[in-house]
C-alpha positions as CSV (number, residue, x, y, z in Angstrom):
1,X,0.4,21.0,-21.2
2,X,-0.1,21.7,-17.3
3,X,2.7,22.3,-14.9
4,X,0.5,20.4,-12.4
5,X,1.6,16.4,-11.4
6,X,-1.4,14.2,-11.3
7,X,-0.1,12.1,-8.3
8,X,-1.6,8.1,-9.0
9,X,-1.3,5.9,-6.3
10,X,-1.4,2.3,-6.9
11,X,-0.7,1.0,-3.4
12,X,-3.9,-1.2,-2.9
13,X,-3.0,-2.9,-6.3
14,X,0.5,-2.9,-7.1
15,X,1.4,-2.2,-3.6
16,X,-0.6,-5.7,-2.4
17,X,1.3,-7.8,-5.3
18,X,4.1,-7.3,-2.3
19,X,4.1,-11.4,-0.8
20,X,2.1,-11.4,2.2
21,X,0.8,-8.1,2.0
22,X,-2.6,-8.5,1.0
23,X,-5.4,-6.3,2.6
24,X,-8.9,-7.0,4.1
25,X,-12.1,-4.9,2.9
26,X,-11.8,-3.0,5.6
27,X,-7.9,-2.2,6.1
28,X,-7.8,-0.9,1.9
29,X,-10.7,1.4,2.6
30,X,-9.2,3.1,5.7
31,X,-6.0,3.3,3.2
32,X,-7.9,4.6,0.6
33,X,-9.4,7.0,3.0
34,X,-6.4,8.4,4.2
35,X,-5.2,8.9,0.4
36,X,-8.2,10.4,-0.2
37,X,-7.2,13.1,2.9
38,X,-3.6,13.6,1.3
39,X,-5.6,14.6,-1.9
40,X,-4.2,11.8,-4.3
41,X,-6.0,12.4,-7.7
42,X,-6.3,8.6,-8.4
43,X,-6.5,5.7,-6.5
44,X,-5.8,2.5,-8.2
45,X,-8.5,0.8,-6.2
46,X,-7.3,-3.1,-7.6
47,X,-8.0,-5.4,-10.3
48,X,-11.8,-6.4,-10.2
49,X,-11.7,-8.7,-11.8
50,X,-9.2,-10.7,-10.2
51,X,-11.7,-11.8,-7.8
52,X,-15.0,-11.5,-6.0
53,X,-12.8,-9.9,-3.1
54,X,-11.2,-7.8,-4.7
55,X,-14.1,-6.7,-7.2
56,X,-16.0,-5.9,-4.1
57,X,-13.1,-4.2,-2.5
58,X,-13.0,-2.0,-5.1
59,X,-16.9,-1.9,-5.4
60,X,-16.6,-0.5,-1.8
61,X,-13.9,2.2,-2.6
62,X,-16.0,3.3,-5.3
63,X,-18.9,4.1,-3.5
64,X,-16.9,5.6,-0.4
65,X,-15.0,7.6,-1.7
66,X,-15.8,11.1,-3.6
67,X,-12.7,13.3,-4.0
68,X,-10.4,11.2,-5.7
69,X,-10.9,9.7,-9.0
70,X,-11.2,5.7,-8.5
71,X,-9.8,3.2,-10.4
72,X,-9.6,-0.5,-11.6
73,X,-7.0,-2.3,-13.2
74,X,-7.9,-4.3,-16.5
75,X,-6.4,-6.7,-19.3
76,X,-7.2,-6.2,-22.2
77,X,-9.8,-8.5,-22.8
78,X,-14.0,-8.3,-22.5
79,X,-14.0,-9.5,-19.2
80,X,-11.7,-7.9,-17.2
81,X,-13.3,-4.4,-18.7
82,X,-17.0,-5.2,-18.2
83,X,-16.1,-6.3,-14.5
84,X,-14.4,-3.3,-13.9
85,X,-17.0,-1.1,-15.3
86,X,-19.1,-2.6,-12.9
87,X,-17.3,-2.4,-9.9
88,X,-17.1,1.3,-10.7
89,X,-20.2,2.4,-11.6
90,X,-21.6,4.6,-8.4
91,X,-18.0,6.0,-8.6
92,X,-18.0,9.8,-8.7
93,X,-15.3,9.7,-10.3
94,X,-14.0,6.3,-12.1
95,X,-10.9,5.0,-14.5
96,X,-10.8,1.9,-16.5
97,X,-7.1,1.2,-16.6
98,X,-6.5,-1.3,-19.2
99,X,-3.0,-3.1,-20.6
100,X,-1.4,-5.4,-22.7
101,X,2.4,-6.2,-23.1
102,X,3.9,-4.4,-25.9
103,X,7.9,-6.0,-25.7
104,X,9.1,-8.7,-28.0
105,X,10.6,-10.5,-24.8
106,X,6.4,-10.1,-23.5
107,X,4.6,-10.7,-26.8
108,X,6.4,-14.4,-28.2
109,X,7.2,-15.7,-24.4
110,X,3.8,-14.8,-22.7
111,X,1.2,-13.8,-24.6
112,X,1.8,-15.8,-27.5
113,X,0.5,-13.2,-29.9
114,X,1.7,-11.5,-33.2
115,X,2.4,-7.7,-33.3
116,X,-0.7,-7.5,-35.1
117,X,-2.8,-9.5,-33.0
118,X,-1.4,-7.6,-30.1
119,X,-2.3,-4.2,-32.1
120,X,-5.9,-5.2,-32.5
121,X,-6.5,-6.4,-29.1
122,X,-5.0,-3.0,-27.6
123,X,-7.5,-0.9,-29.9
124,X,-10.8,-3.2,-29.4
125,X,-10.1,-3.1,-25.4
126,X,-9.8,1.0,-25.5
127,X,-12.8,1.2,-27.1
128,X,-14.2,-1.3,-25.3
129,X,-13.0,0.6,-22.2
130,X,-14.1,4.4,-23.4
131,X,-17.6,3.2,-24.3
132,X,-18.2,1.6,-20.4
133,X,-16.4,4.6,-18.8
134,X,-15.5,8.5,-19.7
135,X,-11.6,8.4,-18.2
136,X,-9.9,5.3,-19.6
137,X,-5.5,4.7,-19.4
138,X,-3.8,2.7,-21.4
139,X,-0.9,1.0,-20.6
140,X,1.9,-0.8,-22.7
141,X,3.6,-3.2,-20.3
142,X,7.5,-3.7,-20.3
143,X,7.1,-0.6,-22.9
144,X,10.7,0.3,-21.9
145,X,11.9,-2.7,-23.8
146,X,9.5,-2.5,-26.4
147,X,10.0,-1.6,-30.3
148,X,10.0,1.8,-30.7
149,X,8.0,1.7,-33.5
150,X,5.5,-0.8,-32.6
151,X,5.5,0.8,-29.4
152,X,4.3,4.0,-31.1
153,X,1.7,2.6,-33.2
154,X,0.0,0.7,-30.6
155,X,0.2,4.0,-28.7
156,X,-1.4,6.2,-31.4
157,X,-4.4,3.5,-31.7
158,X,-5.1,3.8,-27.9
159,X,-5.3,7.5,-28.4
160,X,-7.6,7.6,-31.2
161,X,-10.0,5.3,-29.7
162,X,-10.4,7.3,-27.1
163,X,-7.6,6.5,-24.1
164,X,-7.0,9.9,-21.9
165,X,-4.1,8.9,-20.0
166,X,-0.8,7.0,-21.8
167,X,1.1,4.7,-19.6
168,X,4.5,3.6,-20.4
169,X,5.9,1.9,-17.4
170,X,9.3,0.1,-16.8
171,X,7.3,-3.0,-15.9
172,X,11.0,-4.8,-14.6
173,X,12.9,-1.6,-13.1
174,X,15.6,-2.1,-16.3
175,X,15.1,2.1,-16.9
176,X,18.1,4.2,-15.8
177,X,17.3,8.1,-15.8
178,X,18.3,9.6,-19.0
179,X,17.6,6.6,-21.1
180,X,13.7,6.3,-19.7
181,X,13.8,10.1,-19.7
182,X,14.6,10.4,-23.6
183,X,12.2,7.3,-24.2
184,X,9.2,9.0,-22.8
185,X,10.5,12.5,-25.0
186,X,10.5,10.0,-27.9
187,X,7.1,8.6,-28.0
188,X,5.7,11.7,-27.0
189,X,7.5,13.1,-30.1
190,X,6.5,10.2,-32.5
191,X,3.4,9.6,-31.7
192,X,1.2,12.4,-33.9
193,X,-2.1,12.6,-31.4
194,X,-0.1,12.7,-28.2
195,X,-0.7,16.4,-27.3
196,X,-4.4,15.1,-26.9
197,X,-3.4,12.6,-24.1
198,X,-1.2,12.8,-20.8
199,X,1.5,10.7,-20.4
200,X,2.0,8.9,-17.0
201,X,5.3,6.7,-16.1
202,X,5.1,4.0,-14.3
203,X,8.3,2.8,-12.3
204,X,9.7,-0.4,-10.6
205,X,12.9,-0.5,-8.1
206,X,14.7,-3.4,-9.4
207,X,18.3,-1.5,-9.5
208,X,17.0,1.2,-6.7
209,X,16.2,4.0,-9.8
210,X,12.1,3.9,-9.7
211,X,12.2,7.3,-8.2
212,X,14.6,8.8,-10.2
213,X,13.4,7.5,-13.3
214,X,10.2,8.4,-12.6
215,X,11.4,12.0,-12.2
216,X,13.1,12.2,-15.5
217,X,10.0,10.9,-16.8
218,X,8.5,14.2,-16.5
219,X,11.4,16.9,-16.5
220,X,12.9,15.1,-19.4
221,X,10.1,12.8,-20.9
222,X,6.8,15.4,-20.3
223,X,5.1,12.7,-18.5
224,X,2.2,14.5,-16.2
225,X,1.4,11.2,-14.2
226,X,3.2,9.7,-11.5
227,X,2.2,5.8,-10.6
228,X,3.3,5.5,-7.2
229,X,3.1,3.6,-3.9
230,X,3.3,4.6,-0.2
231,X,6.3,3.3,1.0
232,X,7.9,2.3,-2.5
233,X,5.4,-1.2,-1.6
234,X,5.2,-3.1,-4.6
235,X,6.1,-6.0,-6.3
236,X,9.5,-7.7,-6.2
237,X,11.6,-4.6,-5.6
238,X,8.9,-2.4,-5.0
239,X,7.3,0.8,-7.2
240,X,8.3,4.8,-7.1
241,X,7.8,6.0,-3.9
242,X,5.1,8.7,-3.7
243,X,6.5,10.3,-0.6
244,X,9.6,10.3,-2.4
245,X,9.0,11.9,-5.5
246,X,5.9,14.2,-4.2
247,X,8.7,15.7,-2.0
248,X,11.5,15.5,-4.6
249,X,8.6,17.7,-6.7
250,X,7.8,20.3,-4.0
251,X,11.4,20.8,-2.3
252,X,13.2,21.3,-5.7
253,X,10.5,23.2,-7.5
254,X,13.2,25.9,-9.2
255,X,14.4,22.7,-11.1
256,X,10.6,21.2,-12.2
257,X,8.6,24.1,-12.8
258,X,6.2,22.0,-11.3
259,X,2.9,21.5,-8.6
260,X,1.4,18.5,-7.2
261,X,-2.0,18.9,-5.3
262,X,-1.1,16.5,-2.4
263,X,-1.3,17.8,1.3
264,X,1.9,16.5,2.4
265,X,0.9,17.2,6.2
266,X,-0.8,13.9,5.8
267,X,2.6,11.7,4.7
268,X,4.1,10.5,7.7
269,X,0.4,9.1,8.8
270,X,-0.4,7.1,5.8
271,X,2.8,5.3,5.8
272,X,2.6,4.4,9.1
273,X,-1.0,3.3,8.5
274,X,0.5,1.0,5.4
275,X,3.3,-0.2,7.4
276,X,1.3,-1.1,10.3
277,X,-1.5,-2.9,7.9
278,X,0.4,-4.8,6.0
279,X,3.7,-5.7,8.1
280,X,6.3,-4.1,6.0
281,X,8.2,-2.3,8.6
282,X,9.8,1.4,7.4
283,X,13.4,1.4,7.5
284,X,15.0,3.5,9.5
285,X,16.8,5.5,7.1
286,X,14.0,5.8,4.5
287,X,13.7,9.5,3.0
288,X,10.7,11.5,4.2
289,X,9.2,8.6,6.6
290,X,11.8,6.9,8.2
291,X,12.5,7.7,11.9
292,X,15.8,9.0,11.6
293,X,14.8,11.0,8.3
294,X,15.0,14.1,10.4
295,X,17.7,12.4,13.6
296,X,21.0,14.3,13.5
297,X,23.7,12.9,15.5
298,X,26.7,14.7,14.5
299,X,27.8,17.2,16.8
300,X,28.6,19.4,13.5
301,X,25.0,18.7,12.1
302,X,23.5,19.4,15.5
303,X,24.9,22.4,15.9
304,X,23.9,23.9,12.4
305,X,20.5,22.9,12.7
306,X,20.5,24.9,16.5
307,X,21.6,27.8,15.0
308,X,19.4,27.4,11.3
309,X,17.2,24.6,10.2
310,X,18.0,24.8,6.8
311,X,21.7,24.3,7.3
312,X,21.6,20.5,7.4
313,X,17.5,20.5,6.5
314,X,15.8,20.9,2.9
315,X,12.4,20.8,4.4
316,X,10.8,20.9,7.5
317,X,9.7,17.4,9.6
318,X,6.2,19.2,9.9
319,X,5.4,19.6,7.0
320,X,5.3,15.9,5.7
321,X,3.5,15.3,9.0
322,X,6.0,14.6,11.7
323,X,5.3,16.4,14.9
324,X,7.4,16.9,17.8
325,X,3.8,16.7,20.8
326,X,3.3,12.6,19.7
327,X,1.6,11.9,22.9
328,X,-2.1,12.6,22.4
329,X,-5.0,10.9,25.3
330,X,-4.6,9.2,28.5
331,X,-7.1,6.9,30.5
332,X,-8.9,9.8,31.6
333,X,-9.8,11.1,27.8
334,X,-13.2,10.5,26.5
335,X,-15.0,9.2,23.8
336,X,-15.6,12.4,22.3
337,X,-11.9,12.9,21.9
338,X,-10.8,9.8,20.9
339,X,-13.2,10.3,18.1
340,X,-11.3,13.3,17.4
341,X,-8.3,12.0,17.3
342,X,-9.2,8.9,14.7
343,X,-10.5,11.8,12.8
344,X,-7.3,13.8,12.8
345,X,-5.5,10.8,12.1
346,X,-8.2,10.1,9.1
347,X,-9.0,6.4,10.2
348,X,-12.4,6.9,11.5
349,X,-14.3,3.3,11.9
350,X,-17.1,3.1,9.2
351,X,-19.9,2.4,12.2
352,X,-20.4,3.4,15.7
353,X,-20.9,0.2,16.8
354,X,-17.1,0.1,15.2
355,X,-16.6,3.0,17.3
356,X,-17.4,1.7,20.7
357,X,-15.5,-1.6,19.8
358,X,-12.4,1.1,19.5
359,X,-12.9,2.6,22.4
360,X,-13.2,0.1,24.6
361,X,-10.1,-1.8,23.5
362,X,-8.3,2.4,23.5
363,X,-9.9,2.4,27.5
364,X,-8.5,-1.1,27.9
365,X,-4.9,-0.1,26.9
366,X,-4.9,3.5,28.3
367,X,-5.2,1.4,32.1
368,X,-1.9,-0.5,30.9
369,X,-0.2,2.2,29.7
370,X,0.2,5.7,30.9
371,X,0.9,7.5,27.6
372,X,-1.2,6.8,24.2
373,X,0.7,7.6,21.1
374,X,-0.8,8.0,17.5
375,X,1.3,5.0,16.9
376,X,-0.7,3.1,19.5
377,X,-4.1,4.2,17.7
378,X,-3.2,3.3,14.6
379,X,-2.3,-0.4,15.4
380,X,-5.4,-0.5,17.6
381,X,-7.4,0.4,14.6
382,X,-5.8,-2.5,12.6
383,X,-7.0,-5.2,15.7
384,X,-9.8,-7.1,13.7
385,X,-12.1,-6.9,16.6
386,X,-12.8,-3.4,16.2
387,X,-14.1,-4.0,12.4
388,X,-16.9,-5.8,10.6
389,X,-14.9,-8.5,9.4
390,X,-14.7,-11.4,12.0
391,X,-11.7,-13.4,11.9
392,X,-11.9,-17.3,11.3
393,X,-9.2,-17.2,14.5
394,X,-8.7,-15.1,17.1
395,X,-7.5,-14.5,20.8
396,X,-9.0,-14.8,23.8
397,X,-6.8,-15.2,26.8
398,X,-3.2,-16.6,27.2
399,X,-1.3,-18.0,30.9
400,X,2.1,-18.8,30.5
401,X,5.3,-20.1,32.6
402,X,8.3,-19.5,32.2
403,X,11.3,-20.2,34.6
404,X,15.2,-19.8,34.5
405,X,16.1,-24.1,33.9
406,X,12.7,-25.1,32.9
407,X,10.9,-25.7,29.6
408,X,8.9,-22.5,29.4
409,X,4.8,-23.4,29.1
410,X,1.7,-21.8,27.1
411,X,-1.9,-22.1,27.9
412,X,-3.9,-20.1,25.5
413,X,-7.9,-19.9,24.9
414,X,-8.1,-18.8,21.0
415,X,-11.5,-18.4,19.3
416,X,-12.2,-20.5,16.2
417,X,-15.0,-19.7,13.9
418,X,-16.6,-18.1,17.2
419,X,-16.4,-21.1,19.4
420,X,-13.8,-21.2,21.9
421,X,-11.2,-24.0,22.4
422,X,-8.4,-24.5,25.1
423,X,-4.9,-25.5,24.1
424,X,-1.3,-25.5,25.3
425,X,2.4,-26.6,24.7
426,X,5.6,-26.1,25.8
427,X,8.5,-24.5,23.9
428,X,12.6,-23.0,23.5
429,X,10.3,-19.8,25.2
430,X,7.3,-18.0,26.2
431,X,6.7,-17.3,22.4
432,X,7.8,-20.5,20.7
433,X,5.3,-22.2,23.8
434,X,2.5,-19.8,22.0
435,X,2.8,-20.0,18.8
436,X,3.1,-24.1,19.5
437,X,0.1,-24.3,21.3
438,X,-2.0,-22.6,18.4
439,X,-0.1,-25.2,16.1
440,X,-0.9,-27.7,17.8
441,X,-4.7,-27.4,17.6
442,X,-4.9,-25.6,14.1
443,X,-2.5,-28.3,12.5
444,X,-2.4,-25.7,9.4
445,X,1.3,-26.7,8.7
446,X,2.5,-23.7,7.9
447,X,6.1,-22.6,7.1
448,X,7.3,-19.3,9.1
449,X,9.4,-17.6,7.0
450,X,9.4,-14.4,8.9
451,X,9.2,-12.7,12.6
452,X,9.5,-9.5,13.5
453,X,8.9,-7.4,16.4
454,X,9.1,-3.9,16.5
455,X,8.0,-1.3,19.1
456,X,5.3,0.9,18.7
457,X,6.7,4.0,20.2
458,X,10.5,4.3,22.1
459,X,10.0,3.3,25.3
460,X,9.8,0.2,28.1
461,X,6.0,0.8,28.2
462,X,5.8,0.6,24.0
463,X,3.2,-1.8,22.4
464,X,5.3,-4.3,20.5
465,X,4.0,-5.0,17.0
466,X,4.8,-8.1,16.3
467,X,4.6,-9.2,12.3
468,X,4.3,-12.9,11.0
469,X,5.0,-14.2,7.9
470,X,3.5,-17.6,6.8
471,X,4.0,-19.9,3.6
472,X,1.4,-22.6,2.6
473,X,0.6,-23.9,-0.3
474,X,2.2,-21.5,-2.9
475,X,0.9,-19.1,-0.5
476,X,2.3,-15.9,1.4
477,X,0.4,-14.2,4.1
478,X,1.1,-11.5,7.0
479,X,-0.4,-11.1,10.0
480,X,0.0,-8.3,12.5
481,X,-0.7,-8.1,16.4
482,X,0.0,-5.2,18.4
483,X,0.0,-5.6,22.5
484,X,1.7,-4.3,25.4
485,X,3.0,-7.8,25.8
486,X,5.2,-8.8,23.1
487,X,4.0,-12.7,23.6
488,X,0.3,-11.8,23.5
489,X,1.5,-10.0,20.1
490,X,2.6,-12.8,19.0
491,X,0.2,-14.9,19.1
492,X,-2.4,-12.4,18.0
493,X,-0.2,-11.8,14.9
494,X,0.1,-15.9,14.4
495,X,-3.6,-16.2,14.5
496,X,-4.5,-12.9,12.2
497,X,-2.0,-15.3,9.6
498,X,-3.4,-18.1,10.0
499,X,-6.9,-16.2,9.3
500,X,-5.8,-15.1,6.3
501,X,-4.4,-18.6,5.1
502,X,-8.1,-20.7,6.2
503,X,-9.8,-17.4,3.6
504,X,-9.4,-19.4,0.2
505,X,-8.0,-17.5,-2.6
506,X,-9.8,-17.0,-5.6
507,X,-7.4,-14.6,-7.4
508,X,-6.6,-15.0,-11.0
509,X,-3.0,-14.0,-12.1
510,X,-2.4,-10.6,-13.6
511,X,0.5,-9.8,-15.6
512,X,0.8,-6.3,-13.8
513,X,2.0,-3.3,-15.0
């Protein structure tokens, strides 16, 4: 048994089953590239075969990236296994993760299998699996309210026909600490060709215990796998935090006994880069990343932490990548430096012609504001004219009235499959007027079920990222628009929605794990 942690992160497939926060091509590889710089040991890439998208998404991942293992999600049919095989195939390192439910509740309702049949399909997808690919994980979905002795056998079968890596997740966050702590101990103990496999848990947030549970996984269980998201993003409730339980790990290591390879210096930039992707604003008083994770405002508190940080602090802001010096270039900084920068901040464009887009849109900004934060770099980044992938909409130019007693008026040139058209409307207000005025020539009919503005960094001068969250047709989408002016946000954020919406989805429905 090693007293390392292999750290799994799942954000670009379990994390995107979060409504309306699917990904472009582009924005998972930049994610996958900064994971790749905190040193996560695998990156659960997607679920190939899902989709031509996402099978080339994680096509793309696979052949971009070298130091962490890749991998794709499979059922446990032919299918989903050959197609994942195939998206991973110039992987330097790849993982066929492969699952079937193993719960009563799972089995009779959904799958409409026997035990048996259920037995069989688990032990012809494995080997299925281990002879398309070297590192294959099994998983058992909704194992935590699953049979403990069916549980076990269809465990030992994965094993023997060849699975490295055991997954045992609470698929519907029902796990409290000791109870999915002792469960993991259990199989682990029952199971008679365990010691040849590690165990991984795999945790959801419904009652707000993924973390902990997680945790007790391995000090209790002996799990040696952590499934986790940046951010806790995930489905419904959301998944173990990686942030969370990396630093949970490192800062009480006289407890665990144990290591985890991640360079935590490299935190606090990939959840704002996953925030600022998909829309899913960090809460304030989220551990590790929120803003006021390190904020004392008691005069007590204050005081201590004058006189000794570690009077009020368990671990220092630096190390999980918070840094005191935020402001970084100016309109006088060059090329060569910006470059820099987007290295430091590991979100380097994957061209130069990607490059020079940046840079002119970072010269453009840097002569409207005086002061460029990382902040402001990172949502610059996510602007889709800087990438390869050309929205169906996007904006041009907006002029707009708006007067104390009259009906405030938008005049807005938007681009539509590259052709530019002129609309306008009125509205209750300069953004309402906007947002109307795209409506009104798009006629997509979409319901707005949320807007959100947030500012980039803390002062007047601040971009305002603006989220957008639309509904059509059984669908849920985000968009995101960053801009010095929070009504040219807006409506940069509506059409990046709207984008997304006119891209037909081809996805088919995974259980999940």
């Amino acid at each position: 048994m090693t007293d390392k942690i292999i750290i799994f992160d799942t954000t670009l497939r379990d994390g995107e089953q979060s409504p309306g926060a699917s990904m472009t091509r582009d924005e998972k590889i930049r994610i996958a590239r900064q994971l790749e710089r905190l040193k996560v040991d695998v990156i659960e890439a997607g679920f190939a075969a899902s989709s031509n998208g996402d099978f080339e998404c994680v096509q793309a991942i696979a052949n971009t990236i070298k130091d962490s293992a890749i991998c794709s999600l499979a059922r446990a049919n032919e299918r989903d296994i050959a197609r994942a095989a195939e998206a991973l195939k110039n992987a330097a390192n790849g993982r066929i993760h492969t699952f079937i439910a193993t719960s009563p509740l799972h089995m009779e309702k959904k799958l409409r299998m026997s035990p048996e049949q259920v037995l069989e399909q688990a032990r012809v997808s494995v080997r299925q699996a281990r002879s398309l690919c070297a590192d294959v994980e099994f998983s058992a979905e909704d194992a935590f309210r699953s049979e403990m002795d069916f549980l076990c056998r269809v465990v030992e079968v994965a094993i023997s026909e060849g699975a490295r890596t055991i997954n045992l997740p609470d698929t519907v966050g029902y796990g409290i600490p000791e109870l999915y702590g002792n469960f993991v101990k259990t199989v682990r103990e029952r199971v008679p060709n365990s010691d040849t496999a590690i165990f991984s848990v795999h945790c959801h947030n419904a009652l707000g215990m993924a973390v902990a549970n997680s945790l007790a996984g391995v000090k209790i269980g002996g799990a040696r796998q952590i499934e986790c998201t940046i951010n806790g993003l995930g489905e419904r409730a959301g998944n173990c935090s990686l942030e969370e339980a990396v630093m949970a790990i490192k800062t009480r290591r006289d407890y665990f006994g144990l290591d985890v390879g991640i360079d935590t210096q490299h935190i606090v930039a990939a959840s704002r880069m996953v925030s600022q992707i998909t829309g899913f604003v960090v809460q304030p008083n989220k551990a590790v990343v929120g803003a006021n994770a390190f904020a004392h405002t008691s005069g007590i508190h204050q005081d201590g932490v004058l006189k000794a940080r570690d009077t009020y602090e368990i671990m220092r802001a630096e190390d999980v990548g918070w840094s005191a010096n935020k402001i970084v270039l100016g309109k006088l900084s060059g090329r060569n430096a910006f470059k820099q920068r987007l290295q430091d901040l590991g979100i380097m464009p994957e061209s130069e012609a990607e490059l020079n887009a940046a840079f002119a849109r970072f010269k453009d900004l840097a002569d409207r504001k005086s002061e460029i934060f990382d902040e402001d770099i990172i949502a610059l980044l996510g602007d889709g004219s800087v990438t390869t992938e050309k929205e169906h909409f996007g904006f041009v130019s907006m002029k707009q009235h708006s007067e104390t007693g009259e009906m405030p008026q938008a005049e807005l040139v938007i681009s539509v499959d590259g052709q530019e058209v002129k609309t306008s409307s009125t509205g209750n207000g300069p953004v309402d007027a906007s947002l109307k005025a795209i409506e009104a020539h798009v006629k997509s009919g979409a319901e707005m079920v949320l807007y959100s503005v947030n500012a980039i960094s803390g002062n007047t001068e601040s971009q305002g990222e603006v989220t957008v969250r639309l509904q059509s047709g059984g669908r849920v989408v985000n968009g995101v628009g960053a801009d010095p002016d929070i009504v040219v946000a807006s409506a940069k954020a509506y059409l990046s929605a709207l984008s997304k919406l006119h891209c037909p989805e081809e996805r088919v429905a995974a259980q999940g794990v």
